[in-house]
PyMOL Python script that loads the backbone (N, CA, C, O; Angstrom):
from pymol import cmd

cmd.read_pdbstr("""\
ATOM      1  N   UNK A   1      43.502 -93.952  52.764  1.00  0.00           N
ATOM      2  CA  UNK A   1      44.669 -94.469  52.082  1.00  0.00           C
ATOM      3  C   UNK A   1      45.291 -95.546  52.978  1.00  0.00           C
ATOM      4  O   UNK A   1      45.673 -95.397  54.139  1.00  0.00           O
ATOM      5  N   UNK A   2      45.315 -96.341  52.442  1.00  0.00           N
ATOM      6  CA  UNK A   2      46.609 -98.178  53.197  1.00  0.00           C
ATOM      7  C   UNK A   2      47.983 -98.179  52.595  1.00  0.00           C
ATOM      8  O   UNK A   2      48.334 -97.744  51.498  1.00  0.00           O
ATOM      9  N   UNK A   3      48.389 -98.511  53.139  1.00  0.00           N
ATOM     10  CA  UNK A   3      50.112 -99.115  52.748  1.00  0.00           C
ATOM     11  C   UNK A   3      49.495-100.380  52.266  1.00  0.00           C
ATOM     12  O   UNK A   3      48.434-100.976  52.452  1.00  0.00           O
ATOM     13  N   UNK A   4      51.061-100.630  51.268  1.00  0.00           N
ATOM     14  CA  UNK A   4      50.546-101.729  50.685  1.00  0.00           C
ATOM     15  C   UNK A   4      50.762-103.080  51.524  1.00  0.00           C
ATOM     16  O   UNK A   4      51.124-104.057  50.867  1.00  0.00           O
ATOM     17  N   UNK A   5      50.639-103.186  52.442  1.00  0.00           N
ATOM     18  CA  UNK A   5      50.241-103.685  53.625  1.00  0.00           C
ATOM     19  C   UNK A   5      48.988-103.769  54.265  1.00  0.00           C
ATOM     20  O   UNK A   5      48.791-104.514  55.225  1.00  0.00           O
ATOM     21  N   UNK A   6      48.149-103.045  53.776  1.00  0.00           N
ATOM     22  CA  UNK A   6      46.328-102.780  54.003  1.00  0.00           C
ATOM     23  C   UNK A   6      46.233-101.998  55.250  1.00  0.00           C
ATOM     24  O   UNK A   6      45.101-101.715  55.640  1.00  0.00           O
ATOM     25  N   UNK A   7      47.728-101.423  56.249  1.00  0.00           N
ATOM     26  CA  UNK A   7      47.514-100.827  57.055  1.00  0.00           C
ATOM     27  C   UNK A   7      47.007 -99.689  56.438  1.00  0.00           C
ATOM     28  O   UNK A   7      46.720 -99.641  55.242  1.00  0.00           O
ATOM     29  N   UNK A   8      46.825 -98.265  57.659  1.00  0.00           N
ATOM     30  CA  UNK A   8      46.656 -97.061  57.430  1.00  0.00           C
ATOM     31  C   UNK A   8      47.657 -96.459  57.421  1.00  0.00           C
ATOM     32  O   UNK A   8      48.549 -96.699  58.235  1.00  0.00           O
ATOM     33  N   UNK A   9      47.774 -95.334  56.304  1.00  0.00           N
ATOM     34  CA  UNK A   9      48.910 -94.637  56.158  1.00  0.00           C
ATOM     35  C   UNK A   9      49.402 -93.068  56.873  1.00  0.00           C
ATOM     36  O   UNK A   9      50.155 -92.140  56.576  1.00  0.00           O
ATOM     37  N   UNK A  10      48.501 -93.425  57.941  1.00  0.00           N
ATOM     38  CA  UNK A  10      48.206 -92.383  58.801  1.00  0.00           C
ATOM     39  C   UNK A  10      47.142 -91.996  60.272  1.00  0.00           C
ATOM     40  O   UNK A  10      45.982 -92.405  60.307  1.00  0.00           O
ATOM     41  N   UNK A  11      47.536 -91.457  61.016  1.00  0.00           N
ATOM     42  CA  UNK A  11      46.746 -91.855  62.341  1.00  0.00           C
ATOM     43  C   UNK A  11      45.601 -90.563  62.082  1.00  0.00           C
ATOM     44  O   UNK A  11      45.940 -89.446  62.471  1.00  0.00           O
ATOM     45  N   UNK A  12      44.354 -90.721  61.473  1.00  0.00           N
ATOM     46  CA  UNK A  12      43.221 -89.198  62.119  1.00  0.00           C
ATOM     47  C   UNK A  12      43.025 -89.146  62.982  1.00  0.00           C
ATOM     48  O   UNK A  12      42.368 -88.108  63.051  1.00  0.00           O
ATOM     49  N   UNK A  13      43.083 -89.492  63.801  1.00  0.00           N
ATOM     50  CA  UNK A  13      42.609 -89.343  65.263  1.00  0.00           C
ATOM     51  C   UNK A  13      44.132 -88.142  65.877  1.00  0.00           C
ATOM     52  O   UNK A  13      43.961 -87.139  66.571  1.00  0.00           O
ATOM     53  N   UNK A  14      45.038 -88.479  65.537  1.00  0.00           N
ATOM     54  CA  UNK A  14      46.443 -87.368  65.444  1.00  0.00           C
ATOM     55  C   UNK A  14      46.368 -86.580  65.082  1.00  0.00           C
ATOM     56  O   UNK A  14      46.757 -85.559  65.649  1.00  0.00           O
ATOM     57  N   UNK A  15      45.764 -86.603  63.799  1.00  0.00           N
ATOM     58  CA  UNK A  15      45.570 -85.129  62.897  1.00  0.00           C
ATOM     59  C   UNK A  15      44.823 -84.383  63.106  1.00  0.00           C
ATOM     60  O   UNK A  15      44.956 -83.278  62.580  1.00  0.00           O
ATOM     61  N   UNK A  16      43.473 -84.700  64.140  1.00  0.00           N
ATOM     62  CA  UNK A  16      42.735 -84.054  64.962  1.00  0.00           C
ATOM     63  C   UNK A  16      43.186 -83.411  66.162  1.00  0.00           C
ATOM     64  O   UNK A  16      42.629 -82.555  66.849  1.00  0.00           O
ATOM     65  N   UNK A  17      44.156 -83.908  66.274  1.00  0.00           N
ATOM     66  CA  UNK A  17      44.289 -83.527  67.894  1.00  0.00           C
ATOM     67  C   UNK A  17      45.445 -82.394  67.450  1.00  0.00           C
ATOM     68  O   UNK A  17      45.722 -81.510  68.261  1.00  0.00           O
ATOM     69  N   UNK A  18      45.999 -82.430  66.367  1.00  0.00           N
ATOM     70  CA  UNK A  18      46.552 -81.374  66.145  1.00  0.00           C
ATOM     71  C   UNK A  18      45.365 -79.728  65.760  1.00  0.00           C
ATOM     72  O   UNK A  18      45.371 -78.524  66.015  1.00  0.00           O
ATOM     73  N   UNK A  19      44.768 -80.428  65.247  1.00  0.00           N
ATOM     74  CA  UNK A  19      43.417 -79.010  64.811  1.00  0.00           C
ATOM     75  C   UNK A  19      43.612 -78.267  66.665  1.00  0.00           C
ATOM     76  O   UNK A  19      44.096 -77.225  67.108  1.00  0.00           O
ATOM     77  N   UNK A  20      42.787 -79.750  67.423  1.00  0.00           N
ATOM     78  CA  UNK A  20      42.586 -78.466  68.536  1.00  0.00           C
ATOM     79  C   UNK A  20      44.030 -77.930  68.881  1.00  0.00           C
ATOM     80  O   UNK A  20      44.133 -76.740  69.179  1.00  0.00           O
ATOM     81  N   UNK A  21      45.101 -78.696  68.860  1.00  0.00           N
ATOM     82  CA  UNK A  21      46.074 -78.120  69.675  1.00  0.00           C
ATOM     83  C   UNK A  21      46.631 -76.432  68.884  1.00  0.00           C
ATOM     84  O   UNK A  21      47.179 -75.492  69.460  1.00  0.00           O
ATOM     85  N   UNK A  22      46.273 -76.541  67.557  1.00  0.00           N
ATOM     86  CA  UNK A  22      46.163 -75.361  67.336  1.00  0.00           C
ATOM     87  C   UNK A  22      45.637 -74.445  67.914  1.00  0.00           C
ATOM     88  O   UNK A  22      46.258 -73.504  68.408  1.00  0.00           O
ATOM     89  N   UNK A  23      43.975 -74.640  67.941  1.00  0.00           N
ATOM     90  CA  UNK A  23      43.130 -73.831  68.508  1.00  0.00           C
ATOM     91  C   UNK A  23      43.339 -73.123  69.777  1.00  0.00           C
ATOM     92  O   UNK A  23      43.134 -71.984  70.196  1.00  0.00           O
ATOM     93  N   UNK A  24      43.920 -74.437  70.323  1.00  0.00           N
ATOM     94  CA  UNK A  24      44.358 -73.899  71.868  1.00  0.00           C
ATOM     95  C   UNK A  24      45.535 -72.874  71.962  1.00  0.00           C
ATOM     96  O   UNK A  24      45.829 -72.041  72.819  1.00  0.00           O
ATOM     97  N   UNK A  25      46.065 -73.209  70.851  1.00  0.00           N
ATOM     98  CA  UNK A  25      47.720 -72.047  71.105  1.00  0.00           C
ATOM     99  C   UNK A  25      47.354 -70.787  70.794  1.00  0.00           C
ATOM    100  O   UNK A  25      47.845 -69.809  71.356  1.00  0.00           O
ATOM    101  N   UNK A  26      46.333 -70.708  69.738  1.00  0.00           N
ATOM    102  CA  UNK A  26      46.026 -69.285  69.017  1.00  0.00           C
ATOM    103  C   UNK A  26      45.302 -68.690  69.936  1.00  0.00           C
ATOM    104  O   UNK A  26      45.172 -67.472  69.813  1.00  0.00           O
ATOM    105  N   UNK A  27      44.764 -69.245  70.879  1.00  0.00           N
ATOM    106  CA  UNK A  27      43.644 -68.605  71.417  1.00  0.00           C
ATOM    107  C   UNK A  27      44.018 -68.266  73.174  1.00  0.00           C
ATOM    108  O   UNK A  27      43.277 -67.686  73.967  1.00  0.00           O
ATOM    109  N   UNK A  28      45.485 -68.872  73.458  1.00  0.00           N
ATOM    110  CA  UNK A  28      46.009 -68.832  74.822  1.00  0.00           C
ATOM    111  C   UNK A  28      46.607 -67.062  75.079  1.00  0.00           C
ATOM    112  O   UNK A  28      46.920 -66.441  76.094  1.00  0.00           O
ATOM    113  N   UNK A  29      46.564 -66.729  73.724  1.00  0.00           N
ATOM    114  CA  UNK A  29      47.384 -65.180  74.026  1.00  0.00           C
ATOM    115  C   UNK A  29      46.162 -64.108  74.832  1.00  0.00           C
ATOM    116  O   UNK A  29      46.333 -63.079  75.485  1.00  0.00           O
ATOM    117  N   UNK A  30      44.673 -64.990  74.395  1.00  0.00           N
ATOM    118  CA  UNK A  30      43.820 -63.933  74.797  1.00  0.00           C
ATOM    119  C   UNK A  30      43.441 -64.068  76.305  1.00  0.00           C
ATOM    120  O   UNK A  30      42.937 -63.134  76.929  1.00  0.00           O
ATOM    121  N   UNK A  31      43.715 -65.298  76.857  1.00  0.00           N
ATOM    122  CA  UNK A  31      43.451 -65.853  77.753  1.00  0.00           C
ATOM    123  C   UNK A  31      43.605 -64.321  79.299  1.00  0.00           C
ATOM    124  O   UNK A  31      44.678 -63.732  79.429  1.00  0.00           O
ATOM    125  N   UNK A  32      42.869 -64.114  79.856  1.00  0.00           N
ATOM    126  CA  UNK A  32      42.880 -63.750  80.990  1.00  0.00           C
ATOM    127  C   UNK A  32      42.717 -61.878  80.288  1.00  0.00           C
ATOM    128  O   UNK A  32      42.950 -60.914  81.017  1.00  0.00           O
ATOM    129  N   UNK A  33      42.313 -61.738  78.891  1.00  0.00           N
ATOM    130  CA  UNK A  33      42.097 -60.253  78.701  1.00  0.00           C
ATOM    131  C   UNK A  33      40.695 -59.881  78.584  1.00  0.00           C
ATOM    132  O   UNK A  33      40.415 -58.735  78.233  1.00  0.00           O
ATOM    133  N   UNK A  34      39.786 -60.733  78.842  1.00  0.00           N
ATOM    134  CA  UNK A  34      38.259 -59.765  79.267  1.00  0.00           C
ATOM    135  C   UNK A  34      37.642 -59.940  77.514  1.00  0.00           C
ATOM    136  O   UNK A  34      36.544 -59.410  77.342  1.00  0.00           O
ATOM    137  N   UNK A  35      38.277 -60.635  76.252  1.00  0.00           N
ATOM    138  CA  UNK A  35      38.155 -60.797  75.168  1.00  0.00           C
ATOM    139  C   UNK A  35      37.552 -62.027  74.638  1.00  0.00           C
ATOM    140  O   UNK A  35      38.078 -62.543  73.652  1.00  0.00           O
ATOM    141  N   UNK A  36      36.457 -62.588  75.198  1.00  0.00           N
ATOM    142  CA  UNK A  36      35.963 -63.859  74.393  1.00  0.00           C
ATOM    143  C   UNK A  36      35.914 -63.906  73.142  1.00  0.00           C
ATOM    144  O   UNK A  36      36.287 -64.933  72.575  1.00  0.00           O
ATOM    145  N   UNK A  37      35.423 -62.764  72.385  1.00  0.00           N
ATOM    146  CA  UNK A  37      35.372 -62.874  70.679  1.00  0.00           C
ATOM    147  C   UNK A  37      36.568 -63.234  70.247  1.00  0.00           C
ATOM    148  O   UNK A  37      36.902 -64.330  69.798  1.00  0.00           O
ATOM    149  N   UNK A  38      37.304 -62.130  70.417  1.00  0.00           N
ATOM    150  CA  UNK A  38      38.876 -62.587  70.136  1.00  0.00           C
ATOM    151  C   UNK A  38      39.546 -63.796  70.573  1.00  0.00           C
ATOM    152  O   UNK A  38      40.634 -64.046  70.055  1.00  0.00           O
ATOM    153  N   UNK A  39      39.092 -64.557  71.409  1.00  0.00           N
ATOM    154  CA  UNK A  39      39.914 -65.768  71.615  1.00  0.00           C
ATOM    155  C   UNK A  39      39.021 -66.756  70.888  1.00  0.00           C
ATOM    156  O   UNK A  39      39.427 -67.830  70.443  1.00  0.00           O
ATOM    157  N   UNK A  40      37.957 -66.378  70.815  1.00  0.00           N
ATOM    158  CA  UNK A  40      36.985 -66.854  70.155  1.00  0.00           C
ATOM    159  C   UNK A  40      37.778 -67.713  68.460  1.00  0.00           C
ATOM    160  O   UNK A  40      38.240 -68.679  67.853  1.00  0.00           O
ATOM    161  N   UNK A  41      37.282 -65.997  68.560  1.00  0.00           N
ATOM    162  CA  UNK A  41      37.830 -66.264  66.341  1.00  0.00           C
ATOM    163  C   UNK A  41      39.608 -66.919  66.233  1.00  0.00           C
ATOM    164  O   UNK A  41      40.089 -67.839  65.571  1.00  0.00           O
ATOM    165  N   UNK A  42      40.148 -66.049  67.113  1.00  0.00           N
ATOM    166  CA  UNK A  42      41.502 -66.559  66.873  1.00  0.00           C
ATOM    167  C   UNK A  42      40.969 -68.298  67.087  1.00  0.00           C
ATOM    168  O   UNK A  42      41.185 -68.851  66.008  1.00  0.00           O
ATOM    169  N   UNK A  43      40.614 -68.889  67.678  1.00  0.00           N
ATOM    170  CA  UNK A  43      40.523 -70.526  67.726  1.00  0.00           C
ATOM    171  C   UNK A  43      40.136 -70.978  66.523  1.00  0.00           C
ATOM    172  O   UNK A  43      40.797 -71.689  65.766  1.00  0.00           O
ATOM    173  N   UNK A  44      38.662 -70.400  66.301  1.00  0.00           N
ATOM    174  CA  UNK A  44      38.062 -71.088  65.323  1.00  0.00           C
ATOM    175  C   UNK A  44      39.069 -70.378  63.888  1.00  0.00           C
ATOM    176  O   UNK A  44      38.871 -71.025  62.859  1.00  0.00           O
ATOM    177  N   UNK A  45      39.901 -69.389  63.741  1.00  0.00           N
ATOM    178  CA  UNK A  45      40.626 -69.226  62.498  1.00  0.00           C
ATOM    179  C   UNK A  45      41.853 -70.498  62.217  1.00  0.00           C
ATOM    180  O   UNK A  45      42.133 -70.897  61.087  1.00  0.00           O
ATOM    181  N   UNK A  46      42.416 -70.955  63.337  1.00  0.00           N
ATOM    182  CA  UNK A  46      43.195 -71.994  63.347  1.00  0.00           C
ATOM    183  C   UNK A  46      42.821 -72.846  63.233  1.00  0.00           C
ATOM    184  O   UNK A  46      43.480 -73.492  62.418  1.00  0.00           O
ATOM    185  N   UNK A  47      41.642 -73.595  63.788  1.00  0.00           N
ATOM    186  CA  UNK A  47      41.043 -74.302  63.882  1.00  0.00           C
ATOM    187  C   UNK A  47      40.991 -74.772  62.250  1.00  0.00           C
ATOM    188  O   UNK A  47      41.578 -75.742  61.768  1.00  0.00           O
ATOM    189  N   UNK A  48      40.055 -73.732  61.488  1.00  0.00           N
ATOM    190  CA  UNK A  48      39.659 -73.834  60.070  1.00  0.00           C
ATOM    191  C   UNK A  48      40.969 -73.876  59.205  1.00  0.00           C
ATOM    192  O   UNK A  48      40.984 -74.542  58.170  1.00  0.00           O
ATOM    193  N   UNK A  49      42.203 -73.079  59.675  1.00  0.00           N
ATOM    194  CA  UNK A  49      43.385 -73.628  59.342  1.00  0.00           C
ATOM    195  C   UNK A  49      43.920 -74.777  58.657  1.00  0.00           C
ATOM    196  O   UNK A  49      44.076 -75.116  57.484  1.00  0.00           O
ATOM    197  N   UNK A  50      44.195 -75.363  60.048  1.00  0.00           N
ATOM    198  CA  UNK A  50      44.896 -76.680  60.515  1.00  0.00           C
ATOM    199  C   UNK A  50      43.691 -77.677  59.859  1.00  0.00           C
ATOM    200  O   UNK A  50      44.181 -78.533  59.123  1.00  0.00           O
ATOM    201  N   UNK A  51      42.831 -77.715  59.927  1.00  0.00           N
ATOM    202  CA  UNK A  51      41.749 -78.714  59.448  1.00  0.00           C
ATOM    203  C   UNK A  51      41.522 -78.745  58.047  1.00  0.00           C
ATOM    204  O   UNK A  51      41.169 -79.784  57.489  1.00  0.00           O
ATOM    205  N   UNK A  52      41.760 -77.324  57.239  1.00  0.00           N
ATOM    206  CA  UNK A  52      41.642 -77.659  55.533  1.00  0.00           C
ATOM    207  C   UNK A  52      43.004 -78.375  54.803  1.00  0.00           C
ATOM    208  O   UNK A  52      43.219 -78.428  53.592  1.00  0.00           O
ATOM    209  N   UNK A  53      43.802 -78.873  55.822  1.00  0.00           N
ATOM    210  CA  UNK A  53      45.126 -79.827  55.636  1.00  0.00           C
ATOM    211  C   UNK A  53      44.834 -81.455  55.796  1.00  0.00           C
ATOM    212  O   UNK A  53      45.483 -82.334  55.228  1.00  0.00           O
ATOM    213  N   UNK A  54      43.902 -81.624  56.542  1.00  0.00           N
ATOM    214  CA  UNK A  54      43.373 -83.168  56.710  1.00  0.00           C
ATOM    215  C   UNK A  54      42.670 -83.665  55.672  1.00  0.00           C
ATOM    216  O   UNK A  54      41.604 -83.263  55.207  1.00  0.00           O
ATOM    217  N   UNK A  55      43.302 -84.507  55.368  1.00  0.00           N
ATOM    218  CA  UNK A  55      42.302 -85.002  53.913  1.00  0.00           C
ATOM    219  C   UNK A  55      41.363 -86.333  54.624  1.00  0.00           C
ATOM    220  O   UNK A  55      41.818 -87.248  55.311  1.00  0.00           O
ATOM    221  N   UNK A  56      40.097 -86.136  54.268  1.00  0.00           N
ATOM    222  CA  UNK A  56      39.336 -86.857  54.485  1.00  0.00           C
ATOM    223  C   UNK A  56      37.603 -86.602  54.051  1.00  0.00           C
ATOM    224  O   UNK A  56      37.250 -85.428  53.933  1.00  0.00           O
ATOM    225  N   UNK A  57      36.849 -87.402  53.885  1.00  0.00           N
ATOM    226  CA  UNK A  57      35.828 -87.492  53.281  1.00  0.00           C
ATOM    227  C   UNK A  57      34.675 -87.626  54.487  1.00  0.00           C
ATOM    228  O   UNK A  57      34.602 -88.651  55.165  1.00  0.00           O
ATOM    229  N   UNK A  58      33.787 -86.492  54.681  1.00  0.00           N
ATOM    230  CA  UNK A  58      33.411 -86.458  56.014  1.00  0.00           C
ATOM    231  C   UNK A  58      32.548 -84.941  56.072  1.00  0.00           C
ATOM    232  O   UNK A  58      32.691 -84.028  55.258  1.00  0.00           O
ATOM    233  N   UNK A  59      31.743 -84.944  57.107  1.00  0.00           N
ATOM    234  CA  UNK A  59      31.359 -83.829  57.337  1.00  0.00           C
ATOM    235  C   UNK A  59      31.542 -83.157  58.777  1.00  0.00           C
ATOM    236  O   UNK A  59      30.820 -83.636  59.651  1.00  0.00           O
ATOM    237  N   UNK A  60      32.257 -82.290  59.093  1.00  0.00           N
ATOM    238  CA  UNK A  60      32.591 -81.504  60.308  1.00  0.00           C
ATOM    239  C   UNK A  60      31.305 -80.652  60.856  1.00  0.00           C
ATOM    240  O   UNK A  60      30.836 -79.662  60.294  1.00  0.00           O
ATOM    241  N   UNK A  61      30.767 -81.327  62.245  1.00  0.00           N
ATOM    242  CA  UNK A  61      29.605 -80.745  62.633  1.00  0.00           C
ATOM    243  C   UNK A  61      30.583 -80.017  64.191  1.00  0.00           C
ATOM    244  O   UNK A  61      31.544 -80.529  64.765  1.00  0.00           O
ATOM    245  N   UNK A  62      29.909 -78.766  64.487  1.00  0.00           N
ATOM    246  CA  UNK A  62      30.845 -77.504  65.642  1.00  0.00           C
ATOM    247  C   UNK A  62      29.853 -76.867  65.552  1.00  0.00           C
ATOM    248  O   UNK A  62      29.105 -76.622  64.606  1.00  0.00           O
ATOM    249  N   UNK A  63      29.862 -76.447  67.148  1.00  0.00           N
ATOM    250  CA  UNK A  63      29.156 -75.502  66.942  1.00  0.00           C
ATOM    251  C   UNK A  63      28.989 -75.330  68.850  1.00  0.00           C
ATOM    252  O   UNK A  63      29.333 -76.229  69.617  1.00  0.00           O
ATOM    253  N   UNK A  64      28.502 -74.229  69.223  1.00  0.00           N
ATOM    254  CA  UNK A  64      28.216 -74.233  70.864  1.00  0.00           C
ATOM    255  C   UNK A  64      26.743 -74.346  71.234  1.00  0.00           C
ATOM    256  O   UNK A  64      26.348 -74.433  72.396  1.00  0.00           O
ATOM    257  N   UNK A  65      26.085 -74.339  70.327  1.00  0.00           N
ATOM    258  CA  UNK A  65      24.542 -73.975  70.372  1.00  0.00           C
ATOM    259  C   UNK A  65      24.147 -72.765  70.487  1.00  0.00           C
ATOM    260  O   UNK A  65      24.539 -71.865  69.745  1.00  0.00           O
ATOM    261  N   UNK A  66      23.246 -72.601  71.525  1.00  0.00           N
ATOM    262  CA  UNK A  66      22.967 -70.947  71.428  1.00  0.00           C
ATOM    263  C   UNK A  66      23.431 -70.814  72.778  1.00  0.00           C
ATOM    264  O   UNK A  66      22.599 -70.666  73.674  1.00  0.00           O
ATOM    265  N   UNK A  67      24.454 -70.842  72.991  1.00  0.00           N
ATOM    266  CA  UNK A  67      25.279 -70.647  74.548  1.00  0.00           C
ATOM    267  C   UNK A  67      25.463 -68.788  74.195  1.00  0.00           C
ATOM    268  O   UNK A  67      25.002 -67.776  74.722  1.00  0.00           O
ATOM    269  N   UNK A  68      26.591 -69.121  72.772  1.00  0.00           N
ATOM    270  CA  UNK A  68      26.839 -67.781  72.898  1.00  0.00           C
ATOM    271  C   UNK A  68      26.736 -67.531  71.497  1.00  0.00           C
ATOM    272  O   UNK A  68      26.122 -68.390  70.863  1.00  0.00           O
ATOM    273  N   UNK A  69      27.315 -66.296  70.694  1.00  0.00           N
ATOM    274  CA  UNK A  69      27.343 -65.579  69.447  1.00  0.00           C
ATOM    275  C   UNK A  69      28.874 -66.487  68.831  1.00  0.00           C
ATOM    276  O   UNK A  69      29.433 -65.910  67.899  1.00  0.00           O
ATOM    277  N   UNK A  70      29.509 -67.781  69.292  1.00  0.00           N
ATOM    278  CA  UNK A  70      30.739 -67.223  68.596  1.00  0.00           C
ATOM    279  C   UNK A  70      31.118 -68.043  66.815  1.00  0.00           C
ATOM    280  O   UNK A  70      30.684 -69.029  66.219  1.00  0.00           O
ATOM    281  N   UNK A  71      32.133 -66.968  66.515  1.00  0.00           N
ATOM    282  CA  UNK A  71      32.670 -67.339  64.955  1.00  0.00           C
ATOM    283  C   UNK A  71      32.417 -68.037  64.098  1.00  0.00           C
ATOM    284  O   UNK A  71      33.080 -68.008  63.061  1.00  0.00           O
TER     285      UNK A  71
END
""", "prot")
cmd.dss("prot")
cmd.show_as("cartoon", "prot")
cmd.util.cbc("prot")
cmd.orient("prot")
């Protein structure tokens, strides 16, 4: 979307950085309890959150590889 100005009517690169900053808050409570899953999912639940609010036309590739099992 442009203003009718042909600018953008919005910064994504902002609206991203809000996804992680979610991720990071949801997932700081687990921080230092011996709980990777749980800080795990709590991220990626915010994560999936905050991100079905960004409108955009695109495909979201995530993932850790086969590091570990998570969410």
């Amino acid at each position: 979307m442009r203003t009718q100005a042909g600018e953008p009517d919005r910064n994504l690169a902002l609206e991203l950085v809000r996804v992680t900053e979610a991720a990071a808050i949801a997932a700081a409570p687990w921080v230092g309890r011996g709980d990777k899953l749980a800080a795990d999912g709590a991220a990626v639940a915010a994560m999936r959150n905050v991100i079905s609010t960004v409108t955009m036309n695109g495909t979201v590739v995530i993932g850790e590889g086969e590091k570990d099992e998570a969410p």
